[in-house]
TORFI-241821 format. One record per residue (C-alpha): chain; x negated, y, z negated; residue number from 1; residue in one letter. Coordinates in steps of 0.001 Angstrom, whole numbers. Layout:
BEGIN
['A' [X Y Z] NUM 'a']
...
This chain:
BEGIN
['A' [0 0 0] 1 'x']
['A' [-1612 3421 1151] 2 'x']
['A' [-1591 6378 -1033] 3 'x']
['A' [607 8452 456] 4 'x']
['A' [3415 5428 -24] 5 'x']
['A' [2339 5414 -3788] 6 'x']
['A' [2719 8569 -3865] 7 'x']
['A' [6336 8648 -2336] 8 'x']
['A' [7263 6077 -3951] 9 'x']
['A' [6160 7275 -7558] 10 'x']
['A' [8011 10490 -6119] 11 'x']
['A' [11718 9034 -4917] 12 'x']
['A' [11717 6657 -8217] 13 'x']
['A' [11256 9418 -10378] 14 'x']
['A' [14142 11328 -9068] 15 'x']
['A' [16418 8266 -8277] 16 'x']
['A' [16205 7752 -12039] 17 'x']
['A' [16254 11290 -13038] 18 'x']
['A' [19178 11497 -16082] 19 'x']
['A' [20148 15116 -14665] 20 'x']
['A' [20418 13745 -10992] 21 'x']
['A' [22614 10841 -12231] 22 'x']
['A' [25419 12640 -10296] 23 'x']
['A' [26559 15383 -8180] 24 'x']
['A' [28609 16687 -11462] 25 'x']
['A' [25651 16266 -14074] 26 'x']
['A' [23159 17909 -11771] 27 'x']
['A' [25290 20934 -11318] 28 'x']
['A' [25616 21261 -14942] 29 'x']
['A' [22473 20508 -15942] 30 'x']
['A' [20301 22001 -13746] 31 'x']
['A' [21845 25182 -12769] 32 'x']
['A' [24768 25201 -15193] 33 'x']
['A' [23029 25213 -18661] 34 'x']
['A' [20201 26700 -17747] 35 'x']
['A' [22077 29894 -16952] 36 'x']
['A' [24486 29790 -19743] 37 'x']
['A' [20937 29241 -22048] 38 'x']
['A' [19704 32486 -20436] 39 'x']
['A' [22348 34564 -21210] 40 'x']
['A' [22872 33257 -24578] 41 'x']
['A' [19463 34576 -24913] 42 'x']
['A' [19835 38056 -23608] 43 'x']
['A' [22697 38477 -26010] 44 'x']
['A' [21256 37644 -28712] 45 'x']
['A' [18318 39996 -27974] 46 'x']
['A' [21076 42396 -27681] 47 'x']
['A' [19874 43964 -24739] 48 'x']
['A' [22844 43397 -22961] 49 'x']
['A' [25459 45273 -25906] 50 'x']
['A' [23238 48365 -25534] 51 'x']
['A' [22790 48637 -21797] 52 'x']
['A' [27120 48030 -21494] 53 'x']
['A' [27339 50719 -24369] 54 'x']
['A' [25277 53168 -22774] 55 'x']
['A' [22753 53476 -25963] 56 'x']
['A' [19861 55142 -23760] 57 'x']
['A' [18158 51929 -23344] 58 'x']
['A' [16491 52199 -19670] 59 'x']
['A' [16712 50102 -16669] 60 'x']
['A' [12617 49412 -17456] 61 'x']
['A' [13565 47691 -20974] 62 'x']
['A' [16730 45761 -19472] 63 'x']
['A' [14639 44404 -16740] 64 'x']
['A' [11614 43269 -19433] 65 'x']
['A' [13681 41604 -21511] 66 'x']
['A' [16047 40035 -18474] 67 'x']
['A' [12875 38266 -17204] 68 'x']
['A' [11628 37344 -20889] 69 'x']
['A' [15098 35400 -21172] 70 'x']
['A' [15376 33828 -18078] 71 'x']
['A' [11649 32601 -17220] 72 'x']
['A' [11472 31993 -21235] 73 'x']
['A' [14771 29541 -20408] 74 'x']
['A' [13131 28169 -17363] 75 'x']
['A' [10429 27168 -19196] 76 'x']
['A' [12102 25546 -21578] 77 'x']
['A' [14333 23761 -19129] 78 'x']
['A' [11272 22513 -17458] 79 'x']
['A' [9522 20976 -20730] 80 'x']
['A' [12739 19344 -21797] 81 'x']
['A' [13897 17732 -17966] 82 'x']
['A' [9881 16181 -17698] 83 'x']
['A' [10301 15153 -20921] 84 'x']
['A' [13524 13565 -20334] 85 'x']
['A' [12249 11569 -17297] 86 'x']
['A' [9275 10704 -19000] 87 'x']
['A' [10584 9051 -21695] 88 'x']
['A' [13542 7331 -20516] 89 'x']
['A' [11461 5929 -17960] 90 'x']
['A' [10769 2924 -20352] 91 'x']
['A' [14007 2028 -19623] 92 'x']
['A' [14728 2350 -16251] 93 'x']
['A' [12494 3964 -13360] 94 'x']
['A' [8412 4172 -12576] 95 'x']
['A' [6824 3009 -16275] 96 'x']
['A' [7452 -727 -15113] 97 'x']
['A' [6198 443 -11801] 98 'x']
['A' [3045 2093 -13188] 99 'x']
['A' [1972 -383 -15692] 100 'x']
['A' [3153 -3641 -12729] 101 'x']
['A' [416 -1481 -10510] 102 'x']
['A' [-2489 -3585 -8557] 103 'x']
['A' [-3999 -498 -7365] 104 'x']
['A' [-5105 2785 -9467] 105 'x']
['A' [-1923 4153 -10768] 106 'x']
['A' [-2942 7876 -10013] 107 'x']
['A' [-745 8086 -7033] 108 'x']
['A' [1919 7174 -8753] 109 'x']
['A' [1535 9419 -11559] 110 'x']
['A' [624 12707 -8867] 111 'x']
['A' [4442 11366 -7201] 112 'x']
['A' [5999 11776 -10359] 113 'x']
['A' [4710 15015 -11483] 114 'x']
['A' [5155 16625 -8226] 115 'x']
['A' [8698 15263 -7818] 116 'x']
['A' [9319 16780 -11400] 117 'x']
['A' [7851 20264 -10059] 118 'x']
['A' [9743 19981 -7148] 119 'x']
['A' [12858 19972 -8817] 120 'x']
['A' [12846 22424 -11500] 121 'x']
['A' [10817 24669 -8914] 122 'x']
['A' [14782 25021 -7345] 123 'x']
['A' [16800 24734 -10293] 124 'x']
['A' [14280 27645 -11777] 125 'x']
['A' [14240 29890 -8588] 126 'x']
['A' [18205 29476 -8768] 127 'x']
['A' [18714 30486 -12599] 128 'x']
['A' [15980 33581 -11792] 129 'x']
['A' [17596 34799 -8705] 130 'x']
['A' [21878 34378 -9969] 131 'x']
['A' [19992 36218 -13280] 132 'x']
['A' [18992 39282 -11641] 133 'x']
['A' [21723 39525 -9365] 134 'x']
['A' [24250 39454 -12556] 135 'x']
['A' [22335 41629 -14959] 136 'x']
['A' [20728 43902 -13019] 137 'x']
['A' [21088 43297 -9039] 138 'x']
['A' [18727 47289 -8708] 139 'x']
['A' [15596 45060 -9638] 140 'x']
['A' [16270 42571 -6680] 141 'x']
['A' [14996 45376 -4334] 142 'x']
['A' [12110 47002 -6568] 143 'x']
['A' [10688 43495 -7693] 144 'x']
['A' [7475 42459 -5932] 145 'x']
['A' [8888 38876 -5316] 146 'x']
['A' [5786 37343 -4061] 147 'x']
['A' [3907 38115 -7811] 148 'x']
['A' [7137 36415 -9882] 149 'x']
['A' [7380 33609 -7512] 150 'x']
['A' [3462 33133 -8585] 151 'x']
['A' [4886 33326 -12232] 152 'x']
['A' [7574 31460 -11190] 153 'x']
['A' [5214 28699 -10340] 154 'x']
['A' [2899 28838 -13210] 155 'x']
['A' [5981 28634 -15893] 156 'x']
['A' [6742 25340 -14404] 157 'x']
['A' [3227 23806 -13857] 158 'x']
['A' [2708 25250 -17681] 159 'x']
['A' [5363 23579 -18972] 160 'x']
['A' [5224 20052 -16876] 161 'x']
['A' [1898 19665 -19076] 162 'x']
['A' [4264 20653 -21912] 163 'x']
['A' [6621 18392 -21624] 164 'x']
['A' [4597 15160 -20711] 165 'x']
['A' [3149 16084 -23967] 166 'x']
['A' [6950 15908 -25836] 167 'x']
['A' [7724 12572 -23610] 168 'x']
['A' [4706 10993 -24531] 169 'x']
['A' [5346 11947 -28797] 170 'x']
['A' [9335 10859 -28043] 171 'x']
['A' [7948 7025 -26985] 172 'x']
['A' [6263 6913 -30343] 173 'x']
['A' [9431 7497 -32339] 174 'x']
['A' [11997 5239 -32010] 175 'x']
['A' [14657 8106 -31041] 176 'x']
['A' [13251 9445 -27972] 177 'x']
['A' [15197 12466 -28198] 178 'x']
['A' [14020 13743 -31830] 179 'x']
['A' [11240 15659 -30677] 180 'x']
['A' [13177 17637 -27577] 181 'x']
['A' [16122 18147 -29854] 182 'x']
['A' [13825 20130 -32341] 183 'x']
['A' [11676 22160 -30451] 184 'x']
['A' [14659 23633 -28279] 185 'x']
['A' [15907 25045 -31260] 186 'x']
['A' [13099 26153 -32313] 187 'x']
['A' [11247 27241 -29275] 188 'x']
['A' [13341 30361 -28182] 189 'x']
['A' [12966 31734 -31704] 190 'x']
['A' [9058 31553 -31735] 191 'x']
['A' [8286 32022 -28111] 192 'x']
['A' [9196 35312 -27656] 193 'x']
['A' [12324 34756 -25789] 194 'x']
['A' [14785 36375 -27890] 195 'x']
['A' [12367 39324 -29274] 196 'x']
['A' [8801 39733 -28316] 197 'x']
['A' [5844 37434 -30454] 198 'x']
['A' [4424 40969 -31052] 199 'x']
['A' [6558 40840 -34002] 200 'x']
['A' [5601 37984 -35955] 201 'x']
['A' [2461 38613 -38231] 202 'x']
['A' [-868 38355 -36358] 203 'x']
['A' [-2185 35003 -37465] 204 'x']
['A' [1902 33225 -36652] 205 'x']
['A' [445 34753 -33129] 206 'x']
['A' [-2595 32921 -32899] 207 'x']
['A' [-667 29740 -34442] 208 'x']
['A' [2477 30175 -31396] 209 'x']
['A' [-459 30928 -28698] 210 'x']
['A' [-1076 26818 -28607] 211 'x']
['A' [2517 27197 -26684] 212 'x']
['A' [2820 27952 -23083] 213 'x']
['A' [5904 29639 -23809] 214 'x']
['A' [4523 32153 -25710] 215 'x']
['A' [2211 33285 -22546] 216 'x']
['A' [4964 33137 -20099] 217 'x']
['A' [7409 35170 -22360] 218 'x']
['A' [4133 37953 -22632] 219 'x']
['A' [3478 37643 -19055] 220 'x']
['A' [6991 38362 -18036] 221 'x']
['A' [6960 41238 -19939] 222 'x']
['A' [4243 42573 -18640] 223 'x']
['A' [4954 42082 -15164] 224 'x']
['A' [8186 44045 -15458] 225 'x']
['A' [5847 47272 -16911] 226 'x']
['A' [4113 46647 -13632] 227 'x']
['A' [930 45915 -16126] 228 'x']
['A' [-2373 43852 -14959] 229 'x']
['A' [-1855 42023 -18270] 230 'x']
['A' [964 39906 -16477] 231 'x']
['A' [-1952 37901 -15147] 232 'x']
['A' [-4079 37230 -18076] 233 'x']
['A' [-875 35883 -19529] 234 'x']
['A' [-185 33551 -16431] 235 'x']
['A' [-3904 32361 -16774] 236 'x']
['A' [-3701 31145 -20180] 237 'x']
['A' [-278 29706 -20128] 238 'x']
['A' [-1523 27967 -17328] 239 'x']
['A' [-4923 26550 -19157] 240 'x']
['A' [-2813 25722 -21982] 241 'x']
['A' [-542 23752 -20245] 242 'x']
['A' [-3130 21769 -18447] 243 'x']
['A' [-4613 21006 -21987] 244 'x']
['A' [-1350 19802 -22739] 245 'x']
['A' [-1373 17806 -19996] 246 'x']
['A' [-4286 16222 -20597] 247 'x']
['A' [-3081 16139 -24494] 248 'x']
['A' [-36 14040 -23032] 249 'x']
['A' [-1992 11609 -21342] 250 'x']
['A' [-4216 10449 -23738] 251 'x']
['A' [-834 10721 -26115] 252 'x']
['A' [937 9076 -23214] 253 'x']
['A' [-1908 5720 -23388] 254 'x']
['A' [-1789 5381 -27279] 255 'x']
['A' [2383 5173 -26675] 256 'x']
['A' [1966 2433 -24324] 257 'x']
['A' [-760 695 -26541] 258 'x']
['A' [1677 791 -29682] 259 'x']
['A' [4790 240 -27428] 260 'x']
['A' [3150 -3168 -26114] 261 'x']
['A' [2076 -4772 -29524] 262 'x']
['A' [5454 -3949 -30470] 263 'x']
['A' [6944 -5543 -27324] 264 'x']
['A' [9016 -2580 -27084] 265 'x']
['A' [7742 -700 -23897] 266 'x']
['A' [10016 -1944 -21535] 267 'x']
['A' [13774 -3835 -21475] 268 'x']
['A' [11180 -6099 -19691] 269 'x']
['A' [9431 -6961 -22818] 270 'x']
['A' [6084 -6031 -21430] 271 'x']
């Protein structure tokens, strides 16, 4: 079998056993649905929203920071929690029986999965950005440079892939696989500057929250809105701290399997 067809294959069984793809109905919800609703939920709670409606003097400037904050802050989220989703239920159903069954390296196969992951939140994240802006403030569609957040864009979901294989690979230690997720998405909007910026947390919670992508996204969205340089520092580090993660996950993602064999658990294959 050639690479390529290890890669497509690693690719089309990722997303064939996707949860969110199950159906027509679940994807809608799930991956355009909820992560809208989460985004607004967000900008409400900032408040944002109650004082631009009320006409409270905040400007168009601080409406559009804390609009992108919300929604690439829920995007982010979104992405860490689907990869982690697929991940993990994958020792049920999907490609972990097809990685470990392997005869050949198993890289292509991993490269299929992560890409088909990318892939997908890459369209349910461009959708909840773009039906964002138009909503909230549909001025910025014509002001933003759209090549520079598509960059973000991309670095938000390649930051938080490495994020989220890091969740998946914690989830197949514990016998819920959903414990982890279900914690940090409660927690991660209040820490990761979606809702308010991290500036105000004390400086040494800052260095603490920096070991999150999140945190670096949120900062560079801000910061891209202000039209300031900082925007790409930001990207930079949430995307070096999500490859750590990534690489965090993997060896995570080998001790799993290692526990998950002796236990005879890995699999419904008993492998």
């Amino acid at each position: 079998m050639s690479i390529f067809h290890r890669f497509y294959s690693g690719a089309k069984v990722t997303i064939s056993s996707l949860p969110s793809l199950s159906s027509l109905d679940t994807a809608i919800m799930q991956m355009f649905v909820e992560p809208l609703l989460s985004t607004f939920l967000y900008l409400l709670l900032s408040g944002m929203i109650g004082m631009h409606l009320s006409g409270s003097g905040q400007s168009d400037q601080t409406l559009l920071q804390a609009t992108l904050a919300a929604v690439l802050g829920s995007c982010s989220l979104a992405t860490s929690l689907v990869v982690s989703e697929a991940l993990a239920w994958d020792k049920f159903e999907g490609t972990t029986r097809f990685v470990l069954l392997a005869s050949r390296s198993a890289w292509p196969v991993w490269c299929g999965r992560v890409c088909a992951l990318i892939g997908v939140n890459l369209v349910s994240n461009f959708v909840t950005l773009f039906v964002t802006l138009v909503l909230v403030d549909a001025k910025s569609l014509v002001i933003i440079n759209w090549g520079e957040l598509i960059v973000l864009l991309i670095v938000t979901i390649i930051a938080s892939t490495g994020f989220g294989l890091t969740i998946a690979a914690l989830g197949m230690l514990l016998s819920d696989i959903y414990t982890v997720p279900n914690f940090l998405s409660a927690l991660l909007p209040i820490i990761g500057g979606v809702i308010a910026p991290v500036t105000v947390f004390p400086q040494i919670v800052q260095r603490i929250i920096g070991i999150i992508p999140l945190t670096h996204i949120t900062q560079a969205a801000r910061a891209f809105s202000d039209h300031c340089a900082a925007w790409q520092t930001e990207s930079t580090v949430a995307l070096i701290v999500g490859v750590i993660w990534f690489i965090v996950g993997l060896l995570v993602w080998q001790v799993s399997v290692y526990l998950q064999r002796k236990r005879g658990t890995l699999t419904n294959l008993g492998i």
